[in-house]
C-alpha positions, -999 to +999 in steps of 0.1 A: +000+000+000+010+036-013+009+057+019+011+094+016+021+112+047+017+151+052+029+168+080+011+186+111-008+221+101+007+253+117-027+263+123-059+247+130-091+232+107-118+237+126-151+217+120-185+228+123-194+229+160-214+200+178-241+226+189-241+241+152-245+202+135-276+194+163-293+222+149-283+216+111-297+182+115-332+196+126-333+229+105-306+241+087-300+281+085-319+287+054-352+272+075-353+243+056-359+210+071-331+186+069-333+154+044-314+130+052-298+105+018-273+079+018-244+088-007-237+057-028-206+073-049-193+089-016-164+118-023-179+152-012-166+170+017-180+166+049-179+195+075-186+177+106-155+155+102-137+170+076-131+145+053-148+130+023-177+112+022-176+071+024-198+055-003-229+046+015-231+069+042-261+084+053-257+123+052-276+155+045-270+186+021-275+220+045-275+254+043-255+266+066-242+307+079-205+303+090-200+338+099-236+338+114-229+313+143-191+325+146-213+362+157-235+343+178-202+335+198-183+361+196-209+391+201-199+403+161-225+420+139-209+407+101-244+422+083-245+419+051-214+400+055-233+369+070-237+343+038-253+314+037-246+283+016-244+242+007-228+219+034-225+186+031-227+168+070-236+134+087-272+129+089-268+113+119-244+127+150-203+115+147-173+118+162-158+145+146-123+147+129-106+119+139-073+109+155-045+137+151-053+161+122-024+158+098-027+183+069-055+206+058-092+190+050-098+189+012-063+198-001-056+187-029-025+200-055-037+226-083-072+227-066-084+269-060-094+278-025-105+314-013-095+324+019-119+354+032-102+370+059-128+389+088-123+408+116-134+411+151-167+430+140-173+397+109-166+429+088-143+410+059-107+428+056-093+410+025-088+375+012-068+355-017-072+334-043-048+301-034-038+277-058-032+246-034+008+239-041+021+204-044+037+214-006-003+217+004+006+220+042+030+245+032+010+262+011-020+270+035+006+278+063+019+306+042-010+317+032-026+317+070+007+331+079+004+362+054-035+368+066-026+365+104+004+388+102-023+419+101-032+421+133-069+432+127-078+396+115-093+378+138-106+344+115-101+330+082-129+310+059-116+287+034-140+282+005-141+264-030-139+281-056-152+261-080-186+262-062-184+283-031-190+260-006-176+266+025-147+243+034-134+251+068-122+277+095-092+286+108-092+312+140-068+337+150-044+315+175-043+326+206 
């Protein structure tokens, strides 16, 4: 067997919250009821764990407001900087990422990720385009690195380009 081994992140992946995924699994943040589908080709991202989807897994398509429940946290008013779009989670609760996190969720070489950078107030402060690097770890650390070094950022969302979809958060370390 071919192993592949990537090194520790310099920053964190964050998942979407336990409290966030109870909800999601109810009624996700567009109102809509959640429908539940098992996903016999498997391969899209999950947010809960961060990693793909297993063929056959039951999961669930949600809207969901990343900035929105970071504010609900943090006491931040983003406005019309709170968006809303497709998730892909378990239908049912899990366990999160699992094990030690090694690399960043959903890297994968020549693929184009946003990264929307946001301050304290959710206002957002800038962002880049990233073409993931065949160094992917290296490639996000740099690119966290740059957004981090102004000290007015205080979170980072990483998104697809291809169709917007949020893929994770990274927080300002402490």
């Amino acid at each position: 067997m071919n192993t592949v081994t990537r090194p520790a992140t310099a920053y964190t992946p964050l998942p979407i919250t336990p409290d966030a995924l109870a909800r999601l699994r109810d009624v996700d943040d567009a109102g809509q009821p959640c429908v539940p589908y098992v996903d016999h080709e498997g391969g899209s991202p999950l947010r809960c764990c961060l990693r793909p989807v297993a063929p056959g897994e039951r999961v669930a398509l949600v809207s969901y407001a990343p900035l929105r429940r970071w504010a609900a946290e943090t006491g931040a008013t983003p406005g019309a900087y709170d968006e809303q779009g497709p998730v892909f989670i378990h239908a049912d609760p899990c366990p999160g990422p699992a094990g030690e996190r090694v690399g960043y969720p959903f890297a994968r070489a020549g693929a184009l990720r946003t990264l929307r950078r946001y301050n304290a107030r959710g206002q957002i402060v800038g962002g880049r385009l990233l073409e993931i690097p065949d160094d992917e770890t290296q490639g996000f650390d740099t690119a966290f690195d740059e957004a981090f070094a102004d000290p007015e950022v205080a979170l980072v969302h990483v998104r697809a380009v291809e169709y917007g979809c949020f893929h994770f958060e990274v927080r300002r370390p402490a």
